[in-house]
C-alpha positions as CSV (number, residue, x, y, z in Angstrom):
1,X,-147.9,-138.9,2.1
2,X,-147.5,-135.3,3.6
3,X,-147.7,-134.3,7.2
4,X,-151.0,-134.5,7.8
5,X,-151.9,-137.9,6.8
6,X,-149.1,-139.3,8.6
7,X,-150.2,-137.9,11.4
8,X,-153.7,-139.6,10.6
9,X,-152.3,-142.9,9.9
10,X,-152.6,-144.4,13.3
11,X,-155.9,-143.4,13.5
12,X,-156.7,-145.7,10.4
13,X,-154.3,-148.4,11.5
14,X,-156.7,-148.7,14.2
15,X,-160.0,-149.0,12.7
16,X,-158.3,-151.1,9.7
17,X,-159.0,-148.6,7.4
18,X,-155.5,-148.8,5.6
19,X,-155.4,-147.9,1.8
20,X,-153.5,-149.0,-1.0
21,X,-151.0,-145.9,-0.2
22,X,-150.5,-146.5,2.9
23,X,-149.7,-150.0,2.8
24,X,-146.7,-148.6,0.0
25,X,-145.6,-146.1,2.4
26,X,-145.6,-149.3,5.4
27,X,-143.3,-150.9,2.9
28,X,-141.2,-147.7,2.6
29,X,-141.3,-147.2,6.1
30,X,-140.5,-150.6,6.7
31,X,-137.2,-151.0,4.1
32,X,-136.2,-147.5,5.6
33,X,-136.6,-148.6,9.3
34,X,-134.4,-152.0,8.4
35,X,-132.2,-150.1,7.0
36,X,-131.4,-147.6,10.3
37,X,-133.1,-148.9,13.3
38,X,-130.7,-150.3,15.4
39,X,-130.8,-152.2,19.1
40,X,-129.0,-154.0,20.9
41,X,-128.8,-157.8,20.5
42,X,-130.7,-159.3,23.9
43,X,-128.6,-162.2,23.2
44,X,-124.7,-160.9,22.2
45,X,-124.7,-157.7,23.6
46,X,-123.6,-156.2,20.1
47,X,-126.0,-153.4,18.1
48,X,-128.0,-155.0,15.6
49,X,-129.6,-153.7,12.5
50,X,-133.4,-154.3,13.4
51,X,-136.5,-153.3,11.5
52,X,-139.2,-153.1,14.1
53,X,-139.5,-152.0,17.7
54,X,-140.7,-154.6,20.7
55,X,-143.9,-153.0,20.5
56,X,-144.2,-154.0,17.1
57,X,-142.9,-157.5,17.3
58,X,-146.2,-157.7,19.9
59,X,-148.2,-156.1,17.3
60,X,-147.2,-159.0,14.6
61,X,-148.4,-161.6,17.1
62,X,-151.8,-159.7,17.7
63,X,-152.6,-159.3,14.1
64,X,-151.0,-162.1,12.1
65,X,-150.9,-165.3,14.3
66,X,-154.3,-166.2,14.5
67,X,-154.9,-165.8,11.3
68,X,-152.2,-168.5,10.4
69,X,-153.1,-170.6,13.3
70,X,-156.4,-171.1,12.0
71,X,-155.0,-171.7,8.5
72,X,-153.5,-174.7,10.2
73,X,-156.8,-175.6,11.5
74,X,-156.4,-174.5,15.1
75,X,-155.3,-175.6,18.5
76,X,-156.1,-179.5,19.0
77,X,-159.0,-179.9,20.7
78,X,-157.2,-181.5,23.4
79,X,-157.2,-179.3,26.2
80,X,-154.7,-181.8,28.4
81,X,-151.8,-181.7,25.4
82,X,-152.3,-177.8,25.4
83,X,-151.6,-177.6,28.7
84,X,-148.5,-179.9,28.7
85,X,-146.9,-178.2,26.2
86,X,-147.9,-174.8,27.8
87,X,-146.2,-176.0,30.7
88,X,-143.3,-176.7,29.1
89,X,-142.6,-173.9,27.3
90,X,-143.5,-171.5,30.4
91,X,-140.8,-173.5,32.4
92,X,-138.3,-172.7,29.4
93,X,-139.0,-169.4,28.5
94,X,-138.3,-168.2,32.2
95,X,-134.7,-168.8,31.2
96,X,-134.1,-166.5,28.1
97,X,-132.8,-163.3,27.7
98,X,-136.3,-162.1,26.9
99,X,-138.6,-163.5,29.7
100,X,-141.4,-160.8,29.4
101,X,-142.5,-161.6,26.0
102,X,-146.0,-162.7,25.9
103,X,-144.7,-166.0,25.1
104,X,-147.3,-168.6,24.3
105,X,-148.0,-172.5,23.0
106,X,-150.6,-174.2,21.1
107,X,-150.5,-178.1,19.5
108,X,-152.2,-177.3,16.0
109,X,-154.3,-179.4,13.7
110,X,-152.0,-179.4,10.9
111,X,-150.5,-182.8,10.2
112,X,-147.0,-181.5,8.2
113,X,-144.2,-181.6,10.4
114,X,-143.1,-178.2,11.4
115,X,-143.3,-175.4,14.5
116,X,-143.0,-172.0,14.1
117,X,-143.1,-168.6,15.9
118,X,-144.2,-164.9,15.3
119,X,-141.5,-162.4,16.6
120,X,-143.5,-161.9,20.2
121,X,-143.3,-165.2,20.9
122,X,-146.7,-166.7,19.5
123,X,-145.7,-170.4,18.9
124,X,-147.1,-173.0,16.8
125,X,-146.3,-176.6,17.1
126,X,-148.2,-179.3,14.4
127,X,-149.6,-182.8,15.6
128,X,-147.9,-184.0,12.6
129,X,-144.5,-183.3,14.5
130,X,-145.6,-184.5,18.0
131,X,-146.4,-188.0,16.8
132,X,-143.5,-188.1,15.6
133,X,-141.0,-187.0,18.8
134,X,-139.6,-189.6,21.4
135,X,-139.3,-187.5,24.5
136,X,-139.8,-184.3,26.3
137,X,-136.2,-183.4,26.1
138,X,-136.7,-183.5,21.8
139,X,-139.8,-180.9,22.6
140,X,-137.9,-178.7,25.0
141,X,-135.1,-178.8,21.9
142,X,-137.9,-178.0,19.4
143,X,-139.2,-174.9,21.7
144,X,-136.5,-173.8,22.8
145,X,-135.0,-173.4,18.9
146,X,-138.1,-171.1,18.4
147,X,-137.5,-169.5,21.2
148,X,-133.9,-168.7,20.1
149,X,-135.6,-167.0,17.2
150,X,-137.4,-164.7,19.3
151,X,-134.3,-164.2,21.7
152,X,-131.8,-163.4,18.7
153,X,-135.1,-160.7,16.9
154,X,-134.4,-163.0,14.0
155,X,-137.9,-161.8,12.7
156,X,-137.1,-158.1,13.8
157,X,-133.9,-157.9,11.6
158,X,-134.8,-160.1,8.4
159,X,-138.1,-158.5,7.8
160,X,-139.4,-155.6,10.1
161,X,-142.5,-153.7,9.0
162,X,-143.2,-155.2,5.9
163,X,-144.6,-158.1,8.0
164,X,-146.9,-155.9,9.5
165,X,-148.0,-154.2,5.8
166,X,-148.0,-157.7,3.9
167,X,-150.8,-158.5,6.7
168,X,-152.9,-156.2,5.1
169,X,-152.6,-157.5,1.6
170,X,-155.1,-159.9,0.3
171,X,-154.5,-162.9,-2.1
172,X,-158.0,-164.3,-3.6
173,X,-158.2,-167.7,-5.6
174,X,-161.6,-168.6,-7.7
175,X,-162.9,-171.6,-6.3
176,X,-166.3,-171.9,-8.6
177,X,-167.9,-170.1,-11.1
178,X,-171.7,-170.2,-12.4
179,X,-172.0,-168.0,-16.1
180,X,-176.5,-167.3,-15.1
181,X,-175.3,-165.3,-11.7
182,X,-173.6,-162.2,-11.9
183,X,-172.4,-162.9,-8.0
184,X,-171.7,-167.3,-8.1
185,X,-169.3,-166.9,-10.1
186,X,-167.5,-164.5,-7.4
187,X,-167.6,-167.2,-4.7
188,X,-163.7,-166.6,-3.6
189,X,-161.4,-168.3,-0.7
190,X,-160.0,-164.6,0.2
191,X,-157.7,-163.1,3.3
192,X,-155.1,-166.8,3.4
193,X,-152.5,-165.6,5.0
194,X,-149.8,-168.4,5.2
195,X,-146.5,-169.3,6.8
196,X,-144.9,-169.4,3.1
197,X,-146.1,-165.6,3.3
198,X,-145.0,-163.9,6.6
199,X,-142.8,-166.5,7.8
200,X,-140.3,-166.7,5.6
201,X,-137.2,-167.9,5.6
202,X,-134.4,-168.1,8.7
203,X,-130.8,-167.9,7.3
204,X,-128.7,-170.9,8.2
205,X,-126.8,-168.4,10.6
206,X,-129.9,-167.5,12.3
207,X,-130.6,-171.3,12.4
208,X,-127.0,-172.4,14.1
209,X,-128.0,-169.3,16.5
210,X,-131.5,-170.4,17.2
211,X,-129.7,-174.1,17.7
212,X,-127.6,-173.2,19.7
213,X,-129.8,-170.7,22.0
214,X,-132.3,-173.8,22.3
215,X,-129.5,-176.2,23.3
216,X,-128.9,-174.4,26.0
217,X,-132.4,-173.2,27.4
218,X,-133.7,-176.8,27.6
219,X,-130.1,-177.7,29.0
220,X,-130.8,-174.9,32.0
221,X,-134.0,-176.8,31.9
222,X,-132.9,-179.6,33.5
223,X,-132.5,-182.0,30.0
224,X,-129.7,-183.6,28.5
225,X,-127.9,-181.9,25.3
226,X,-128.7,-184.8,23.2
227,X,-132.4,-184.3,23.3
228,X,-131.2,-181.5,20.3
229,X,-129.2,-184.1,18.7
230,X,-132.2,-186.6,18.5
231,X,-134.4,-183.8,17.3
232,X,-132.1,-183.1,14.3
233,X,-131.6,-186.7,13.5
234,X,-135.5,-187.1,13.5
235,X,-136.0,-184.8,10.7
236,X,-132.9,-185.4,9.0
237,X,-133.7,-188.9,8.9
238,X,-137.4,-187.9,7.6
239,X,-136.1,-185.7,4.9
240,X,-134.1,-188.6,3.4
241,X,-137.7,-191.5,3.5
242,X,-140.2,-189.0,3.2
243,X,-138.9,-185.5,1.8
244,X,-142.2,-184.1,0.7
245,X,-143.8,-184.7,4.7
246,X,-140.9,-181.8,5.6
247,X,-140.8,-179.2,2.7
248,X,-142.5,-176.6,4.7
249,X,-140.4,-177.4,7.6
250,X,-137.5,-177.2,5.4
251,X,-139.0,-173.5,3.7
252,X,-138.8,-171.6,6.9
253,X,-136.5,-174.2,8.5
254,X,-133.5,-174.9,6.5
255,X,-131.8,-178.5,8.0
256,X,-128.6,-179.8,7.0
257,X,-126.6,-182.7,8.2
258,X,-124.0,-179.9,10.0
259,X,-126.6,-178.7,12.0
260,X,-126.7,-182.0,13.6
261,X,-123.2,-182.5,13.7
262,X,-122.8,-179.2,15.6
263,X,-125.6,-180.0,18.2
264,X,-123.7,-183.2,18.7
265,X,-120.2,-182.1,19.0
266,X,-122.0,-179.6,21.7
267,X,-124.1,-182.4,23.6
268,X,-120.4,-184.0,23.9
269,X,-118.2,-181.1,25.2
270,X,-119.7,-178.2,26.3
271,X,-122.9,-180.1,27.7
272,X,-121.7,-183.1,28.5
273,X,-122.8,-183.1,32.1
274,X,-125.9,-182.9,31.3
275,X,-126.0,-186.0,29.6
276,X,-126.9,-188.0,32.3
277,X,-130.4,-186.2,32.8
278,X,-133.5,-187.8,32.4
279,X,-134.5,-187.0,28.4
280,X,-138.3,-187.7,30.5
281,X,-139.4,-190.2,27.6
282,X,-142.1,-191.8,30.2
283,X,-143.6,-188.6,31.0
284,X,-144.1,-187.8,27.2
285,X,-145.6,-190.8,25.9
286,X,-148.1,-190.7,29.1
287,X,-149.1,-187.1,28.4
288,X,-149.4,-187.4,24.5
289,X,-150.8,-190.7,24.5
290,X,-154.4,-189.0,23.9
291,X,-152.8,-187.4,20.7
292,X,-150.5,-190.5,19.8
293,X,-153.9,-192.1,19.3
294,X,-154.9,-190.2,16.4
295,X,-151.6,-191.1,14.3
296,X,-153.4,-193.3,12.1
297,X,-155.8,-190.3,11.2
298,X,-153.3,-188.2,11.0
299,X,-150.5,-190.1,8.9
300,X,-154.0,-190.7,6.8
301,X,-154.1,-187.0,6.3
302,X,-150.3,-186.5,5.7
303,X,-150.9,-188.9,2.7
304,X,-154.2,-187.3,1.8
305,X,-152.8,-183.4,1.5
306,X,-149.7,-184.9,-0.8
307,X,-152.4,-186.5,-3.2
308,X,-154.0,-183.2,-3.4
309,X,-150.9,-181.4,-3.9
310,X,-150.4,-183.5,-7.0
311,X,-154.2,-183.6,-7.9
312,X,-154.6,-186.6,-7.8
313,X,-158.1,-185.9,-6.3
314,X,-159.7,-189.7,-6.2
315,X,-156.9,-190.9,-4.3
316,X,-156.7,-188.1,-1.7
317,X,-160.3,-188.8,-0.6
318,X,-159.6,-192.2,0.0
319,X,-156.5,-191.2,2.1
320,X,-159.2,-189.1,3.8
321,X,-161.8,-191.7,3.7
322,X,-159.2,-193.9,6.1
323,X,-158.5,-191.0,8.5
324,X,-162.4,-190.9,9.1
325,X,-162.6,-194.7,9.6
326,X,-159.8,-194.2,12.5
327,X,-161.3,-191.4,13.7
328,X,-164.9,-190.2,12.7
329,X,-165.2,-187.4,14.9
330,X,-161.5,-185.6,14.1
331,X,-161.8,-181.7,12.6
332,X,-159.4,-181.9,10.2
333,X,-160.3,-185.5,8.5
334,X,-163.5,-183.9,8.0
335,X,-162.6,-180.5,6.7
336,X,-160.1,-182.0,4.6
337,X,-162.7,-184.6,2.9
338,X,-164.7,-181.8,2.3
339,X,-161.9,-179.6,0.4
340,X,-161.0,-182.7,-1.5
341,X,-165.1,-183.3,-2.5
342,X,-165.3,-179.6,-3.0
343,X,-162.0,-179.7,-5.3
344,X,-163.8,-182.8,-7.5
345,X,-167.0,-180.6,-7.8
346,X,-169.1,-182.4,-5.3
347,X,-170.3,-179.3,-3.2
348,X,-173.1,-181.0,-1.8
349,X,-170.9,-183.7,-0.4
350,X,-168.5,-181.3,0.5
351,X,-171.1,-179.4,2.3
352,X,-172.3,-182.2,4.7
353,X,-168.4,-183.0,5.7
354,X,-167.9,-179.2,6.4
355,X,-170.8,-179.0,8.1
356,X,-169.5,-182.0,10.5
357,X,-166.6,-180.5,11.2
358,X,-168.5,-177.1,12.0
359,X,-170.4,-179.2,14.4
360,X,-167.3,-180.6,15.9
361,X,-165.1,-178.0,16.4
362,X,-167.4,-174.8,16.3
363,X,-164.9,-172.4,17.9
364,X,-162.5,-172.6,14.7
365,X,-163.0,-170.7,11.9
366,X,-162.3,-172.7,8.7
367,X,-165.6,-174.8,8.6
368,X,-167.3,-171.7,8.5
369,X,-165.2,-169.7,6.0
370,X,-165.7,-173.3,3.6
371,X,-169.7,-174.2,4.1
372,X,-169.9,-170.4,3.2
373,X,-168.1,-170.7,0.1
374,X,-170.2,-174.1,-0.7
375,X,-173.6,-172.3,0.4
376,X,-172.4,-169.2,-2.4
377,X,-171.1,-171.7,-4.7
378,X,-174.8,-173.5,-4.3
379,X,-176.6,-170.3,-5.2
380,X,-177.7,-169.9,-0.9
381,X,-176.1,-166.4,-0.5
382,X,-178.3,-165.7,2.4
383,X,-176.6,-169.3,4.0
384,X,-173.5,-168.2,2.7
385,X,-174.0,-164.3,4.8
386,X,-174.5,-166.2,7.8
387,X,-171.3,-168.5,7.8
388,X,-169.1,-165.7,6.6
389,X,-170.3,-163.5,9.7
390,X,-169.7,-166.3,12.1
391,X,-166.1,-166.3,10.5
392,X,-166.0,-162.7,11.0
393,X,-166.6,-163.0,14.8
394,X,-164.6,-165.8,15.4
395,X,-161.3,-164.2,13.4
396,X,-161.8,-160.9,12.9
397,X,-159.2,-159.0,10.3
398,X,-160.0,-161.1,7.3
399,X,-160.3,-158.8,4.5
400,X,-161.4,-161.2,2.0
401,X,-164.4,-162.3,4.2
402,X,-165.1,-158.8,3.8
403,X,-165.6,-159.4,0.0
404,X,-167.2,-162.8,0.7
405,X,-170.0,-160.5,2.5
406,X,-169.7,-158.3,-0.3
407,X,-170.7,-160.9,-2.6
408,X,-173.3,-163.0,-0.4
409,X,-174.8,-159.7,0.7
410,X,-175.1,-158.3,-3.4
411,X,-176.4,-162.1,-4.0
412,X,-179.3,-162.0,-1.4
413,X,-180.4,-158.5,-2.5
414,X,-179.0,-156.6,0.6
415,X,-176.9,-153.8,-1.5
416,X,-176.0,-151.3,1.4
417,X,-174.4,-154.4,3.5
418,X,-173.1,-155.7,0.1
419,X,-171.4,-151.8,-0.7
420,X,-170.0,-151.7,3.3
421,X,-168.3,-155.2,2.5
422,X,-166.8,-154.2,-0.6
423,X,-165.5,-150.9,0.9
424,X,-164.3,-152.7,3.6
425,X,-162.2,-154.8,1.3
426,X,-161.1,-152.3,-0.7
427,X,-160.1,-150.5,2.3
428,X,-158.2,-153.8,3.9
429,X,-155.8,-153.5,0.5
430,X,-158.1,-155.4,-1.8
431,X,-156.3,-156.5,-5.2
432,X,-157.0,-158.0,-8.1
433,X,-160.4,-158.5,-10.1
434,X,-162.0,-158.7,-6.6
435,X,-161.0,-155.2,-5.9
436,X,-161.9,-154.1,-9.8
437,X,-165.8,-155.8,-9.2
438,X,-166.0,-154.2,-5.5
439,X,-164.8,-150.9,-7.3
440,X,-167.0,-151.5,-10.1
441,X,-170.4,-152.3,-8.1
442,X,-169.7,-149.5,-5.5
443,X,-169.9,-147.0,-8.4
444,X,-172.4,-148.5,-10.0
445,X,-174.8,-148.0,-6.6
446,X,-172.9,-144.0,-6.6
447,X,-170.8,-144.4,-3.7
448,X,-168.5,-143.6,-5.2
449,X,-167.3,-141.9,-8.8
C-alpha cells in the first residue's frame, strides 16, 4: 500500500468499502501497533504495551457489538430489567479509573451463562446467567469484573486492530441447496460475527486483575466483598453439575477454584468491613421477578441448544416445544424452534415459528435474517429481498446480507441490485465460494473483467 492509498484508506473505512488488501494491511497495522503502541495503564500507573488507541476501543463498540448482541438474540424485551441493571452499572462505573467511557448494559436473550464486554465498555449480560444469581451484590461482582477488563485495556493490549479488521471478514455456512436453481442453492447464513471470534480469550492474569478491580468497585459501591465470592462459587459449582451450560463462559472466561479462593481470602482481610453490608438479595429477586418467570422457558432452551449441538434434532424440538408451552409468546423459544425445524428440513414449519417471533419482537434482527433464508430456501426470492432489507436497516454492516441480496435480488430477476449486492460483499471482505460466484456473476453482467 503506497502513500496514496493510505491516505485514502479512511475515506473507504468510512463508506465500508474495505478490500481484501486493506484488511491485510489492518492486520499488519494492527500486529505492528501491538507491538509499539504504548500507554499508560489507567489502573497501575505503569506503561503498557497496547494495540489500539481510546478512540479505537470506542470504534470496536460502534462497529462490532451490535452485531454480536443480536447474535445473542437482543436485549430482553423487558424494559424494567434493562433499566435495573442499567442502573446498576451506571452507579458502578462512576467509580473506575475510566468513568467517561460510553459505558453501557443490556440483559440479552441468550440462555448460556456468560457476560461480556467490548473494549469501550459495551456490556452484555445473558438471562441464562441472571436466573441463575441470588443477589444484587453477585451482579455488582459480575459487572464490575467486566468493567475491570475495560479499566485494565485488557482488549487494547491482547488484540488491538485486528479486532477492528476481523469485523470486516465474513464467514458463510450453506444452509440449503436446490440442484434446478442456479441461485437456491446459494441460500447462505453470512456476516455471524461471534464472541468465540472477537472476544477471545482473557489470560488468567487479566482474570485475577479484572477480579480483583470488580471486588473493589462493587465494594466502593456500598456491597459486601463476598458478593464476588458467591459469584465464583455459583459457576464453579455449575461447571462441576452442568459443564457444557458454561463452556462459552469458560472460552472467554477461564474459572478456576483459585480464583475463588483469592476473592475469598480478599472478602476476609482486606474487605472485611464490608461484610456487614446488605448483599440487597430482596431488592433483586423483586426487580427480576418478571425475568425469573421465564426460567422454565429458558432452562427449556438451555437443554434445547445442547441437543442441537449434538444433533440430536428430534429431541431439541421437544426441549423447545416445552419452552413454548411455558411461554408461547417468548422470542427466543420461537426462533430457536424454527432453527431446529429448519435444521430437520421442515422450512415451512420453520417459516411460521420465525415469522412469530418476527411478530413478536420486530425491532431484532434475527427473525428477519432467518424467514429470509427460509423464503430463498422456498424458491420466494422476492420474500426473501424484503426480509434481508429489513435486516439491513435494523443492523446495518452485515456483509453477508449483502450477498443474501445479491442472491435474492439475481433470484427475482433484478440484476443491477443483484451486481450492487455482490460488490458490496466483495467489497465488505467477502471469502470463499460466495465471493468466487459474486466475482463470477459480476463479470458475467461486465462489471467487471
Amino acid at each position: 500500500m503506497d502513500r496514496g492509498e493510505l491516505a485514502d484508506l479512511p475515506w473507504r473505512l468510512r463508506r465500508n468499502r474495505v478490500t481484501r488488501r486493506d484488511v491485510l494491511w489492518l492486520f499488519g497495522a494492527g500486529a505492528a501497533a501491538s507491538l509499539s503502541g504504548c500507554a499508560t495503564s489507567p489502573v497501575t500507573g505503569q506503561r503498557i504495551l497496547v494495540g489500539m488507541s481510546e478512540e479505537e476501543e470506542r470504534q470496536v463498540d460502534r462497529q462490532v457489538a451490535p452485531h454480536q448482541f443480536s447474535q445473542d438474540m437482543g436485549a430482553i424485551q423487558d424494559d424494567a430489567v434493562n433499566r435495573y441493571v442499567a442502573s446498576l452499572g451506571d452507579r458502578m462505573d462512576d467509580l473506575t479509573q475510566r468513568p467517561n467511557m460510553p459505558y453501557s448494559y443490556r440483559v440479552l436473550n441468550a440462555n448460556y451463562i456468560n457476560a461480556y464486554t467490548f473494549p469501550g465498555g459495551a456490556m452484555g449480560v445473558t438471562r441464562g446467567i441472571m436466573t441463575e444469581l441470588g443477589s444484587e451484590a453477585e451482579l455488582a461482582a459480575l459487572l464490575g469484573h467486566e468493567m475491570g477488563h475495560v479499566n485494565a485495556r485488557h482488549a487494547a493490549q491482547r488484540q488491538g486492530q485486528a479486532m477492528l479488521a476481523q469485523a470486516a471478514v465474513v464467514g458463510l455456512a450453506v444452509v440449503t441447496s436446490a440442484s434446478d436453481s442456479s441461485w437456491g442453492g446459494l441460500a447462505v447464513l453470512g456476516g455471524q460475527i461471534g464472541a468465540s471470534a472477537l472476544l477471545a480469550s482473557y489470560s488468567r492474569d487479566n482474570e485475577r486483575e479484572a477480579d480483583a478491580l470488580g471486588q473493589d468497585y462493587m465494594v466502593k459501591a456500598g456491597y459486601p466483598a463476598s458478593g464476588m465470592t458467591q459469584l465464583h462459587g455459583l459457576l464453579v459449582r455449575e461447571s462441576k453439575e452442568k459443564p457444557s451450560l458454561l463452556e462459552t463462559m469458560f472460552s472467554s472466561h477461564p474459572m478456576s477454584s483459585e480464583r475463588l479462593a483469592t476473592a475469598q481470602r480478599l472478602a476476609e482481610t482486606k474487605y472485611a468491613a464490608s461484610l456487614s453490608a446488605n448483599p440487597q438479595r430482596e431488592r433483586y429477586m423483586d426487580s427480576t421477578a418478571s425475568l425469573r418467570r421465564l426460567k422454565p422457558a429458558i432452562d427449556a432452551c438451555k437443554n434445547g441448544e445442547m441437543a442441537m449441538a449434538r444433533k440430536q434434532l428430534p429431541q431439541a424440538q421437544q426441549h423447545f416445544a416445552a419452552a413454548l408451552k411455558q411461554a408461547p409468546q417468548d422470542y427466543p423459544s420461537n426462533l430457536l424452534m424454527a432453527r431446529c425445524l429448519a435444521a430437520q428440513g421442515r422450512r415451512q414449519d420453520a417459516l411460521r415459528y420465525a415469522d412469530a417471533a418476527r411478530a413478536i419482537y420486530p425491532q431484532e434482527a434475527q427473525a428477519h435474517k432467518l424467514s429470509g433464508t427460509l423464503q430463498l430456501a422456498n424458491k420466494n426470492p422476492g420474500a426473501a429481498v424484503q426480509h434481508f432489507e429489513q435486516f439491513d436497516r435494523l443492523l446495518p454492516g452485515d456483509p453477508g446480507i449483502a450477498f443474501l441480496k445479491g442472491v435474492s435480488y439475481e433470484g427475482a430477476g433484478t440484476s443491477r441490485a443483484a451486481a450492487e449486492n455482490y460488490a458490496r460483499f466483495l467489497r465488505s471482505g467477502g471469502q470463499g465460494e460466495p465471493a468466487q460466484y459474486a466475482t463470477s456473476r459480476l463479470k458475467a453482467w461486465g462489471y467487471i473483467r
